[in-house]
C-alpha positions as CSV (number, residue, x, y, z in Angstrom):
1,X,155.4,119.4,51.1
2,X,151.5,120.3,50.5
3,X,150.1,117.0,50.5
4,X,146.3,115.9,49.9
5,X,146.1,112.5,52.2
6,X,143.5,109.8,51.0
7,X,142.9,107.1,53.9
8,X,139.9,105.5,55.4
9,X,140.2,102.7,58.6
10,X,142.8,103.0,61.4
11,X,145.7,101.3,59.7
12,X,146.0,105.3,57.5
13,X,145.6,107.2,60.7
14,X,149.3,106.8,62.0
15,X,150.1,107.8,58.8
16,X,148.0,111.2,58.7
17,X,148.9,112.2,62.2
18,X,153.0,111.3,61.4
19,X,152.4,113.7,57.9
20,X,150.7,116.2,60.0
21,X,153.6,115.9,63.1
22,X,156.4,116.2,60.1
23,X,155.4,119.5,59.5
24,X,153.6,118.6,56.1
25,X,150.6,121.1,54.8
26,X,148.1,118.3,54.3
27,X,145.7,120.7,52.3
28,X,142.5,117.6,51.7
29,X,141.8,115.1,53.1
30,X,139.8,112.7,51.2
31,X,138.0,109.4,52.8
32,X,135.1,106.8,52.1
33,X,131.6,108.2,53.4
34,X,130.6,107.5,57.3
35,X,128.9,104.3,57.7
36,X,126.0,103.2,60.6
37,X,126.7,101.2,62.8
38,X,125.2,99.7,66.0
39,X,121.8,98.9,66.6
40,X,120.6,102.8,66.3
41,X,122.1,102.7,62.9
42,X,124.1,106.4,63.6
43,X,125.7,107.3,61.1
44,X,130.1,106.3,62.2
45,X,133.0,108.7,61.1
46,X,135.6,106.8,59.6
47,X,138.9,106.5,61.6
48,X,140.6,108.9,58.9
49,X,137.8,111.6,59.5
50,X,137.9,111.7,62.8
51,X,141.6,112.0,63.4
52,X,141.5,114.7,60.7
53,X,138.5,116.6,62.0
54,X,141.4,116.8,65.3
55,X,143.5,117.9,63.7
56,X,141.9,120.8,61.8
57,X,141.9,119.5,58.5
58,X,139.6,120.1,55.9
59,X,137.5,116.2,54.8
60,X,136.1,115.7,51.8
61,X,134.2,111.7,51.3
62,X,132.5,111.8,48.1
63,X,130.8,108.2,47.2
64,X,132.8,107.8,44.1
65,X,136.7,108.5,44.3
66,X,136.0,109.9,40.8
67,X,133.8,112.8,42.0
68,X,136.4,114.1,44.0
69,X,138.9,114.7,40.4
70,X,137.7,118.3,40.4
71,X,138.2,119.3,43.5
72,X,141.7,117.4,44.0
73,X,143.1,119.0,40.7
74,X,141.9,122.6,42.4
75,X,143.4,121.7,45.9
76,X,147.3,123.0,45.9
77,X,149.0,119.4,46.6
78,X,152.6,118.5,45.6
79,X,151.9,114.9,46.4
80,X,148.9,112.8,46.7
81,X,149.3,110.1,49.9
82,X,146.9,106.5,49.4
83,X,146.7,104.6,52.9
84,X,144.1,102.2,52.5
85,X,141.4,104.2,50.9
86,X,139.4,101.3,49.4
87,X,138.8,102.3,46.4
88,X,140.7,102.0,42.9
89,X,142.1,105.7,42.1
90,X,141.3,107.1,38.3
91,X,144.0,107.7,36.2
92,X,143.3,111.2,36.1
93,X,144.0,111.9,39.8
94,X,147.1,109.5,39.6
95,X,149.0,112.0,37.7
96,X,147.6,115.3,38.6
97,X,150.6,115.9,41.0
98,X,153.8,116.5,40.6
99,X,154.9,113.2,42.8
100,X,151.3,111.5,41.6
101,X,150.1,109.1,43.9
102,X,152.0,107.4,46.7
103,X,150.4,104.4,48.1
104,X,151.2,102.9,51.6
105,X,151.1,99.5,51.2
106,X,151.3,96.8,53.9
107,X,153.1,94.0,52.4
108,X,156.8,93.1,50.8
109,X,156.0,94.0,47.4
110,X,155.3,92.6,45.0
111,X,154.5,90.1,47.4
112,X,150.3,89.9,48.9
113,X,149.3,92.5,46.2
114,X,145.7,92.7,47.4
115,X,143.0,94.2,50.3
116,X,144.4,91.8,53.0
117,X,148.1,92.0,52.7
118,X,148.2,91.4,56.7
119,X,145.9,88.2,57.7
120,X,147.3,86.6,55.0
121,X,151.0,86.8,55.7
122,X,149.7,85.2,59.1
123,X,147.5,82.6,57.4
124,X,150.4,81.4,54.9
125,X,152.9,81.2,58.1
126,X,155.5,84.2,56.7
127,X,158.0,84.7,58.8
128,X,157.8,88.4,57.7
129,X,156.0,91.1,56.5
130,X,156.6,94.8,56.2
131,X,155.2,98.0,54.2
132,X,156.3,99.0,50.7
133,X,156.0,102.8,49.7
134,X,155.0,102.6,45.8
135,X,154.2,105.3,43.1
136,X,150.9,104.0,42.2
137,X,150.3,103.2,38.6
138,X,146.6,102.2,37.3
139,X,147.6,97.8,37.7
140,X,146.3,96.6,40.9
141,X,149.6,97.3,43.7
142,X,152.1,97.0,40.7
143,X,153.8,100.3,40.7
144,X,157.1,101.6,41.3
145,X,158.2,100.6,44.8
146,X,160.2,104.1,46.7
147,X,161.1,102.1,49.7
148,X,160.8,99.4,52.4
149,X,160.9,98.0,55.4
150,X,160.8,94.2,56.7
151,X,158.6,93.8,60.2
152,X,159.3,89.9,61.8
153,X,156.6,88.1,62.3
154,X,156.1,86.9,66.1
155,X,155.4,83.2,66.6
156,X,152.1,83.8,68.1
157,X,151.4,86.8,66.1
158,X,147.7,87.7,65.3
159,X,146.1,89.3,62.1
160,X,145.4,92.4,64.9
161,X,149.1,92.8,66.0
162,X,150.3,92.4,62.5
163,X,148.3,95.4,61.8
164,X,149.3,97.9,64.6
165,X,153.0,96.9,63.8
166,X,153.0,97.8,60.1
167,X,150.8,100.9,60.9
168,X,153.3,102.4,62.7
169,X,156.2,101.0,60.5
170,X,154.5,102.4,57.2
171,X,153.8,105.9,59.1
172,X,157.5,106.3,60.1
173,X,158.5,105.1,56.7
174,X,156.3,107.3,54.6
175,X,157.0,110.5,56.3
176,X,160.8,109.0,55.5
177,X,160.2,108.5,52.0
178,X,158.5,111.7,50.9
179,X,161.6,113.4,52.3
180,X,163.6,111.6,50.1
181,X,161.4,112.3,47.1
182,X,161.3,115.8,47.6
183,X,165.1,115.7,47.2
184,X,165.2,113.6,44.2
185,X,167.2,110.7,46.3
186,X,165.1,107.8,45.2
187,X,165.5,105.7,42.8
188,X,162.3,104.0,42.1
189,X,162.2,100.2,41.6
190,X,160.2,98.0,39.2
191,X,158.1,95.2,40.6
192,X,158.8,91.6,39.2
193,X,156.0,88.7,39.2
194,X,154.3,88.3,42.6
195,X,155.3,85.1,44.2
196,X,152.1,85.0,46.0
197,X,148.3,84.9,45.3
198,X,146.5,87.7,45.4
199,X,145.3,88.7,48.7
200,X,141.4,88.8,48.4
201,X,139.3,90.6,50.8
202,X,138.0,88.5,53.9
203,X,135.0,87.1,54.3
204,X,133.3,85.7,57.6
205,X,133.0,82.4,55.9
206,X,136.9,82.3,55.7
207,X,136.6,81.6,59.7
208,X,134.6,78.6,59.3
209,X,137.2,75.4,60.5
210,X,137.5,72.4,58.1
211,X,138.9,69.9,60.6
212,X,140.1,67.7,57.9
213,X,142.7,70.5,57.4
214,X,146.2,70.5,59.2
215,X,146.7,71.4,62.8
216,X,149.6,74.0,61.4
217,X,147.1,75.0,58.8
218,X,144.0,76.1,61.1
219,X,146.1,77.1,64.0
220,X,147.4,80.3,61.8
221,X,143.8,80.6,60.3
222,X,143.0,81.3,63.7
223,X,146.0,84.0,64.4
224,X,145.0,85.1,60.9
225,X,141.9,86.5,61.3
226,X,142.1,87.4,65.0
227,X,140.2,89.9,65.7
228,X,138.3,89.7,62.5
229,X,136.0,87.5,61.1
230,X,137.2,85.1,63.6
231,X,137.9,81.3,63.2
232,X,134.9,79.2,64.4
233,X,133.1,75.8,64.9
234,X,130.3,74.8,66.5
235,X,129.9,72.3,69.7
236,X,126.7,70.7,70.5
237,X,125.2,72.9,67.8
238,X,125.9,76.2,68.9
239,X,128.5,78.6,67.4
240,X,131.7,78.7,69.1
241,X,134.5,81.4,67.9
242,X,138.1,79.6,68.6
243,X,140.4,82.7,69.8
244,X,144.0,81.1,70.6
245,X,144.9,77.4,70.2
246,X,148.3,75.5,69.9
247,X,149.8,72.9,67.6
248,X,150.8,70.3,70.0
249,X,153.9,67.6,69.3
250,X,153.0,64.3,67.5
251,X,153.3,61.4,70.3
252,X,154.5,58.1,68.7
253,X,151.8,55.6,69.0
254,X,149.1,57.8,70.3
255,X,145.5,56.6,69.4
256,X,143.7,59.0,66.7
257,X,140.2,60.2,67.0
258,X,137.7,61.3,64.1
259,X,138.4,65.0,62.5
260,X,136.9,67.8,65.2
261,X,136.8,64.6,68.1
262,X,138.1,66.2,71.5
263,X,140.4,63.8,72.6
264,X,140.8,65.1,76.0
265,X,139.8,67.9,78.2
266,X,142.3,69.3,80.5
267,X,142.4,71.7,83.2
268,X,143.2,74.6,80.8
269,X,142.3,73.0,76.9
270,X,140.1,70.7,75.3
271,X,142.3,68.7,72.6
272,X,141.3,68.2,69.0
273,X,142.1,65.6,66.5
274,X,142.6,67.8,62.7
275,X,143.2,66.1,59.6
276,X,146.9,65.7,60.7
277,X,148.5,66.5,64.4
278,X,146.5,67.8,67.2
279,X,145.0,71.1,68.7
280,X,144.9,72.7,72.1
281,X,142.1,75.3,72.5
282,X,142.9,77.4,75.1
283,X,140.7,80.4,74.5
284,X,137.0,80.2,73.1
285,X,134.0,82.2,73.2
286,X,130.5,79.8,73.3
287,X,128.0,82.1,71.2
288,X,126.1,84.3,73.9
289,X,128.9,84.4,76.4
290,X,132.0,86.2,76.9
291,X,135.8,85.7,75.4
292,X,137.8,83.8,77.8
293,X,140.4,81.0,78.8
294,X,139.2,77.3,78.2
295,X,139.2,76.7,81.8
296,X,137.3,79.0,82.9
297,X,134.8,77.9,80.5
298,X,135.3,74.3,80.9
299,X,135.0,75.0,84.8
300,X,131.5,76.2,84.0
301,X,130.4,74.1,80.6
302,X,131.1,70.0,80.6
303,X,132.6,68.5,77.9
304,X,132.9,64.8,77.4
305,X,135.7,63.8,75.0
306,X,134.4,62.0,72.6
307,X,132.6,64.9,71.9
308,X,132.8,66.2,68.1
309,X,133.0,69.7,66.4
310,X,131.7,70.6,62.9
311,X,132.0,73.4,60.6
312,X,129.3,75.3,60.7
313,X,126.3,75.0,57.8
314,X,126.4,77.8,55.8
């Protein structure tokens, strides 16, 4: 098929290079304008540019999807393939094709309609996720779902390993499912009500711990929004990023501290009293120093239990 492929961070690159592999002619592809970044401020490709730059293909990133109508109705195109674009698509260009638009989406539809489909599967403790293929309609992820596929979650899985699994499932399963399409063997399938909240767009202040929550509760936030924003605290005033931590078992009769109080310090974790059960960290980063273990830090940093850890002001 001649497809035009719209797709900006690295979660639509597996997608463009499986397109490109199948032996599709991707005539356009369209992404968000570079970005700076760093402390020079250079001007970034996105992910989607550069894997399309090396690949040959021609990149258009106008600043408003809607200046690129013209130029998409021009560019030969049976389909149009959406992989996290990040921006809503005109009604115009939805239908301009003969297969319109067909969105890779990383969730269970309708399930997580939304920009963050994938940290908050992990935040609300799903036990699995997966990528729906859907013709895209002008609602907000509430088209016509093509196709599926259910990826298990791991027990310790993070936000970040979420996101490479259903990158490559939804790659493999998009180059399945416009195969299908071209064939007329798909049968497409209306969505019912979404059984979940919408899945809003993170924000750094999402990381910020409420210890009166539940052990359960922060230790996902944590796996949730590994690698980003990151969970975080702060002890002794300065800003410390919580990386891995683990709900331990309730012990009958065990004394109860203050919400953020480290019980204990061990060899490898500082224990936390939450608002109900308790916390192992056992990998931190103290703002200014590097990502590790908790005893490595606590081999270099003393901590007295006792001590207590706040939520940061905001």
């Amino acid at each position: 098929m001649k497809v035009i492929f719209m797709g900006t961070p690295d979660f639509a690159v597996g997608t463009l290079e499986a397109l490109h592999e199948a032996g599709h002619e991707i005539t356009l592809v369209v992404s968000q304008p570079d970005k700076p970044k760093g402390r020079g401020h250079a001007l970034q490709p996105t992910p989607v540019k550069a894997a399309a730059e090396h690949l040959g293909l021609p990149v258009f990133q106008p600043a408003k999807v809607r200046e690129a109508a013209d130029m998409l109705e021009q560019t030969p195109a049976d389909v149009i393939v959406v992989a996290a674009f990040g921006q809503l698509i005109p009604s115009r260009i939805l239908h301009m094709k003969k297969f319109g638009c067909v969105n890779v989406h990383a969730s269970l539809l309708p399930k997580y309609r939304g920009a963050a489909p994938i940290q908050w599967a992990v935040i609300d403790g799903e036990k699995e996720s997966g990528v729906t293929i859907m013709q895209m309609d002008e609602g907000l992820d509430t088209g016509d779902m093509l196709s599926k596929v259910i990826v298990p979650l791991d027990e310790k899985e993070t936000g970040g390993s979420l996101f490479d699994k259903l990158s490559i499932a939804g790659a493999k399963l998009c180059v399945e499912t416009l195969a299908k399409l071209e064939l007329g063997e798909i049968a497409a399938e209306k969505q019912g009500e979404s059984p979940t909240a919408y899945a809003s767009m993170l924000k750094k202040s999402m990381g910020n711990i409420d210890w009166t929550k539940d052990a359960v509760s922060i230790e996902r936030l944590v796996r949730g929004l590994n690698p980003w924003p990151s969970a975080y605290t702060t002890l002794n005033g300065k800003t410390m990023k919580i990386w891995q931590c683990d709900v331990l078992p309730e012990e009958e009769g065990a004394s109860k501290g203050t919400c953020g109080e480290i019980l204990e310090v061990t060899k490898k974790a500082m224990i936390v009293q939450t608002g109900e059960g308790r916390l192992a960290l056992t990998e931190i980063q103290l703002a200014g120093k590097a990502r590790m273990d908790a005893g490595a830090f606590l081999r270099g940093y003393k901590i007295e239990p006792g001590t207590v850890l706040k939520a940061e002001q905001e």
